[in-house]
N, CA and C atoms as an extended XYZ file, in Angstrom:
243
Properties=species:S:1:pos:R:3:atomname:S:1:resname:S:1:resid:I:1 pbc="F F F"
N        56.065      -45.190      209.211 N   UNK     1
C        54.677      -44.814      208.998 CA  UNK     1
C        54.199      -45.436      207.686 C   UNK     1
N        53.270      -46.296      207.395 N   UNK     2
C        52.532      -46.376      206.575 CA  UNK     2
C        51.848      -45.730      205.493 C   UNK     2
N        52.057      -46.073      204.532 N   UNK     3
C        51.076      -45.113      203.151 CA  UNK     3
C        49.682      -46.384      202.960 C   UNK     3
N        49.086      -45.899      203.809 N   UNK     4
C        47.523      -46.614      203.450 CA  UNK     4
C        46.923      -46.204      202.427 C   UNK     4
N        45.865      -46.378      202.042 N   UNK     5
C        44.862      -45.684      200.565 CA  UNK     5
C        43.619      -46.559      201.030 C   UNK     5
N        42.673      -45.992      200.461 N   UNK     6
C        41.714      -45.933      201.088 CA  UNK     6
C        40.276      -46.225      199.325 C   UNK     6
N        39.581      -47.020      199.476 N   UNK     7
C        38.542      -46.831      198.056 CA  UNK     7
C        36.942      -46.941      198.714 C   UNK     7
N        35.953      -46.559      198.010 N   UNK     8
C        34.826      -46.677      198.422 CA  UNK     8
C        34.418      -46.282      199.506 C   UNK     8
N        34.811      -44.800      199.860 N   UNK     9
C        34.759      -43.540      200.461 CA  UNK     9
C        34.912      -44.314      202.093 C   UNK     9
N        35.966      -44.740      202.052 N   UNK    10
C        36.968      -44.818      202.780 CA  UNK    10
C        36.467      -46.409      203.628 C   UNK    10
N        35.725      -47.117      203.073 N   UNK    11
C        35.470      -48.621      203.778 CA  UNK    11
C        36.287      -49.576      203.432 C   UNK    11
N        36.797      -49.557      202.240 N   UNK    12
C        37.862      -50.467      202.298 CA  UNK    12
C        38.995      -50.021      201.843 C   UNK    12
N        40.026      -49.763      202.986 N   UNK    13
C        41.641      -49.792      203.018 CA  UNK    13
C        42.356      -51.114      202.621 C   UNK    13
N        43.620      -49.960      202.422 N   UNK    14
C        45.032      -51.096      202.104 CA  UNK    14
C        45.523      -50.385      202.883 C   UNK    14
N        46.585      -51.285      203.907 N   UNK    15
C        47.767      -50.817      204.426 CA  UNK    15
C        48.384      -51.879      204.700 C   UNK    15
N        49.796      -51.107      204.707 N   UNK    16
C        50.726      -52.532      204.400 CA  UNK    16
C        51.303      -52.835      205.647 C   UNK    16
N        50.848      -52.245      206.654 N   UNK    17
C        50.943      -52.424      208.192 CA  UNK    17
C        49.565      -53.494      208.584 C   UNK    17
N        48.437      -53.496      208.183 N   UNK    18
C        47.396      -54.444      208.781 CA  UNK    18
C        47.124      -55.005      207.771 C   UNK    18
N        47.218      -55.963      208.198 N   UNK    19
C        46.965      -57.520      207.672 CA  UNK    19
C        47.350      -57.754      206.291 C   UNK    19
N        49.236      -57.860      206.321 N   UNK    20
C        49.966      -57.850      205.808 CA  UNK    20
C        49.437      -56.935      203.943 C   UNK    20
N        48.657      -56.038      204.508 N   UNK    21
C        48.095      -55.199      203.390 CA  UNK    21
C        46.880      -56.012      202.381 C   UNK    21
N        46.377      -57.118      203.086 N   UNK    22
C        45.230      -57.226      202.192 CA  UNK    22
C        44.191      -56.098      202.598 C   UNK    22
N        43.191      -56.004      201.628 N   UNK    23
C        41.986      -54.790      201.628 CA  UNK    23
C        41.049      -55.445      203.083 C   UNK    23
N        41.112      -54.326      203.672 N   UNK    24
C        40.179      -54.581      204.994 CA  UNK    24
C        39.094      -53.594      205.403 C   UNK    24
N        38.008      -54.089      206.214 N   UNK    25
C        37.399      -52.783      206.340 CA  UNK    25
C        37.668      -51.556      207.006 C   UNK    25
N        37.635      -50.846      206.679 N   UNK    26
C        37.871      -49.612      207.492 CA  UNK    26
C        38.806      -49.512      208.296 C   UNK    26
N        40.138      -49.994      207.741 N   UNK    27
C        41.353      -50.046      208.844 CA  UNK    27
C        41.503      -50.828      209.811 C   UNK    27
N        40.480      -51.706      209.718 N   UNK    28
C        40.267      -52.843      211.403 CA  UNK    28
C        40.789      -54.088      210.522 C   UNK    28
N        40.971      -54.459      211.423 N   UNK    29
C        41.763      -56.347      211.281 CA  UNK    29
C        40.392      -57.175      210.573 C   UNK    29
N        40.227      -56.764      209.201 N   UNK    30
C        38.549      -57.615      209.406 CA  UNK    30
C        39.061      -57.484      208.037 C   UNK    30
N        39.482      -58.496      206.861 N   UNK    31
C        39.512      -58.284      206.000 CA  UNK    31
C        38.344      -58.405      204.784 C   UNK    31
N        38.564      -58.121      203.470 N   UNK    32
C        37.076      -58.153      202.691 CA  UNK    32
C        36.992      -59.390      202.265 C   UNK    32
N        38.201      -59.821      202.129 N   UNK    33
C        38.109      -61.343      201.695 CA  UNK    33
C        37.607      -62.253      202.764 C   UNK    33
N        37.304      -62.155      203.630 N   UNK    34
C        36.950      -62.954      204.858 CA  UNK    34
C        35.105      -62.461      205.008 C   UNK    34
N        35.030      -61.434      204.756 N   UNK    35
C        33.617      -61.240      204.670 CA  UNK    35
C        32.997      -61.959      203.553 C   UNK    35
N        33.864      -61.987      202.104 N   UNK    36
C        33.576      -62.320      200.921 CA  UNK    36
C        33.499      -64.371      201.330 C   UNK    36
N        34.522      -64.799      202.101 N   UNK    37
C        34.250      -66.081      202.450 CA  UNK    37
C        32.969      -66.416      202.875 C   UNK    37
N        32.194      -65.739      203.933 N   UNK    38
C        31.133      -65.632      204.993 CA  UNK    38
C        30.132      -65.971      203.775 C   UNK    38
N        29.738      -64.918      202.990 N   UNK    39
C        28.943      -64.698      202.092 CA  UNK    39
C        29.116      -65.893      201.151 C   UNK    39
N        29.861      -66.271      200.582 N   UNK    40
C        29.736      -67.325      199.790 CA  UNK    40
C        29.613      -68.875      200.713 C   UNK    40
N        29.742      -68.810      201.362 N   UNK    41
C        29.887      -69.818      202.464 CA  UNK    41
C        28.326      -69.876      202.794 C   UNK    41
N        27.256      -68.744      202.156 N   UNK    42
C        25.898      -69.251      202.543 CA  UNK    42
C        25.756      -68.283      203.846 C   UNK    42
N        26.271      -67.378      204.669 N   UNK    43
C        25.908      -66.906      205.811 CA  UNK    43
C        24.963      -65.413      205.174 C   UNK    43
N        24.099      -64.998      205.804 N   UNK    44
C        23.391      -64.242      205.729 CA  UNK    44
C        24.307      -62.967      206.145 C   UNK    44
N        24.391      -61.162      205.774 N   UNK    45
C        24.527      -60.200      206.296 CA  UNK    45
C        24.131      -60.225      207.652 C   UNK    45
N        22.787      -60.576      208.314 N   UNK    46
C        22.614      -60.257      209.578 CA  UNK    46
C        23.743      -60.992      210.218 C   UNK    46
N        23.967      -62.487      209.815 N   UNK    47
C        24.928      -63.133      210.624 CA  UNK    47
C        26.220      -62.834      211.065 C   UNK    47
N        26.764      -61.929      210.014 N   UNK    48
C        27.948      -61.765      209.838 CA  UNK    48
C        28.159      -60.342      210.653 C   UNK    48
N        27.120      -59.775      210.637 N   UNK    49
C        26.800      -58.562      211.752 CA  UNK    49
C        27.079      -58.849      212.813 C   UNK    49
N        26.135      -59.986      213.324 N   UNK    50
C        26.420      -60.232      214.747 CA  UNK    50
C        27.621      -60.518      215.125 C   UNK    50
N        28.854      -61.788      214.064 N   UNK    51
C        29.889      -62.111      214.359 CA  UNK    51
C        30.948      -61.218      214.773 C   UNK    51
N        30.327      -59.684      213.823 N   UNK    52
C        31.100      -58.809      213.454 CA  UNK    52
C        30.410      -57.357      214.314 C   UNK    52
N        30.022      -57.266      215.544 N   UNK    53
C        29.449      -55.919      215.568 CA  UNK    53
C        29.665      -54.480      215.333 C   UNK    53
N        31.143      -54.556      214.986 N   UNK    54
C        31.995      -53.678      214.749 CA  UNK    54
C        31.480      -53.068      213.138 C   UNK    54
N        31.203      -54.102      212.121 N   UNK    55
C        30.777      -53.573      211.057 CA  UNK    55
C        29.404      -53.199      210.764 C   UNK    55
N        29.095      -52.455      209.976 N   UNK    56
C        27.952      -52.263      209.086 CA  UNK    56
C        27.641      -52.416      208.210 C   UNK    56
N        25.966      -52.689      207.593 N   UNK    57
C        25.902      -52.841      206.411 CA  UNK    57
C        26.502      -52.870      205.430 C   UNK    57
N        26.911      -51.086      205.164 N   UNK    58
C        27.602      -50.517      204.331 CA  UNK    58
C        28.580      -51.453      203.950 C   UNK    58
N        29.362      -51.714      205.245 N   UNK    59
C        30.997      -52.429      204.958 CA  UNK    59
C        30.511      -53.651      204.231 C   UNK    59
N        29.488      -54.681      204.549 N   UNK    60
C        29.943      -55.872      203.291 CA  UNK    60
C        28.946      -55.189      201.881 C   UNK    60
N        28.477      -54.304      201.305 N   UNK    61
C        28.172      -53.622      200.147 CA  UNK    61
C        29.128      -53.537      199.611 C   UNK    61
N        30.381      -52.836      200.607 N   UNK    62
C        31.706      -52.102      200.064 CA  UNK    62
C        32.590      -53.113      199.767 C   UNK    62
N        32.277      -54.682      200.298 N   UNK    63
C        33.464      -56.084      199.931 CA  UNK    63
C        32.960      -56.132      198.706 C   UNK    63
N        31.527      -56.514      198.318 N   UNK    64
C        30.812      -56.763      197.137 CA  UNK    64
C        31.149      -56.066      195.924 C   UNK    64
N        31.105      -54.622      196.136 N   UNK    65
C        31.507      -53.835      195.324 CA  UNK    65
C        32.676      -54.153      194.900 C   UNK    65
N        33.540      -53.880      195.791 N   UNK    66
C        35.190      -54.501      195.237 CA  UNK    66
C        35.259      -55.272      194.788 C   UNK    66
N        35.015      -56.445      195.026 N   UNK    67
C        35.074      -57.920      194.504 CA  UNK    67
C        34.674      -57.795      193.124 C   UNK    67
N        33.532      -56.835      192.691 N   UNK    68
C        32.866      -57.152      191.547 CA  UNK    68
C        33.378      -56.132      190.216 C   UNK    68
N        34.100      -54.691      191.516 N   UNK    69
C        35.048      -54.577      189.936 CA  UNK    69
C        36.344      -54.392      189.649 C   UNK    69
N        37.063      -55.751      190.710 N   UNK    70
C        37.772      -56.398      190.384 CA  UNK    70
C        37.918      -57.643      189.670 C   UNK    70
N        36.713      -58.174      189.019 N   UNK    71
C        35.994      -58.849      188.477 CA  UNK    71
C        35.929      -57.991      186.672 C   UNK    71
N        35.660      -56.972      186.694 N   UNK    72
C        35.875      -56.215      185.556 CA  UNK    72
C        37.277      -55.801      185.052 C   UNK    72
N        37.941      -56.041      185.491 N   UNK    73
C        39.345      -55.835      184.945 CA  UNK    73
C        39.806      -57.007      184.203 C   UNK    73
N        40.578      -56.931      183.125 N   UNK    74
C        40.986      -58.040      182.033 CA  UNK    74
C        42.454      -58.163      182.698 C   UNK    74
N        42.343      -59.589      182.533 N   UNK    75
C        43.730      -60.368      183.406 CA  UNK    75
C        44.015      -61.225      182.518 C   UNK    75
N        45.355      -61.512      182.014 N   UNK    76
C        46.063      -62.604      180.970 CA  UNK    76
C        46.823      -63.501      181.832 C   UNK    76
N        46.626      -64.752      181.400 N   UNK    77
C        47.956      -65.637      182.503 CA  UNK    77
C        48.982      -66.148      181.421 C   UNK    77
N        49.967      -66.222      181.862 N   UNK    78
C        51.489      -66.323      181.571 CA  UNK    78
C        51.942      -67.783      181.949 C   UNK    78
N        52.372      -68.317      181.137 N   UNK    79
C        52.721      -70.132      181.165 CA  UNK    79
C        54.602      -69.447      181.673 C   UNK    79
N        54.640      -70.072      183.092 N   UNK    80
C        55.622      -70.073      183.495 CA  UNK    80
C        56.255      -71.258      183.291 C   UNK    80
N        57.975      -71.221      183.215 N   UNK    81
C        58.944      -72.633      182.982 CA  UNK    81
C        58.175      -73.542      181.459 C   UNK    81
């Protein structure tokens, strides 16, 4: 059994059973990073609706959100070898 977790009242999951645990929406095979591609790629929300009828609004708000404060967290890189 899986220990999923769940952020942004429950639209985007982790589980380490779907899709090898990247953050997805709402437990479905639809990850945020793939919405986050769509969107930068120039596609409109409606478009990505249609591709996607399964999602809602809400759900790419809830990629955005993530993305952006994971974006707020301070990250150092490390000179490997």
């Amino acid at each position: 059994m899986s220990a999923a977790i769940s952020f942004l009242e429950g639209r985007i999951t982790i589980d380490p059973d779907i899709c090898n645990g990247k953050p997805t929406i709402r437990g479905k095979r639809i990850t945020a990073q793939t919405i986050l591609e769509y969107l930068a790629a120039g596609d409109s929300e409606e478009e990505i609706l249609f591709q996607y009828p399964s999602l809602e609004p809400e759900d790419i708000k809830a990629c955005l959100t993530c993305a952006a404060r994971l974006m707020n967290d301070r990250y150092e890189l490390s000179r490997v070898a």
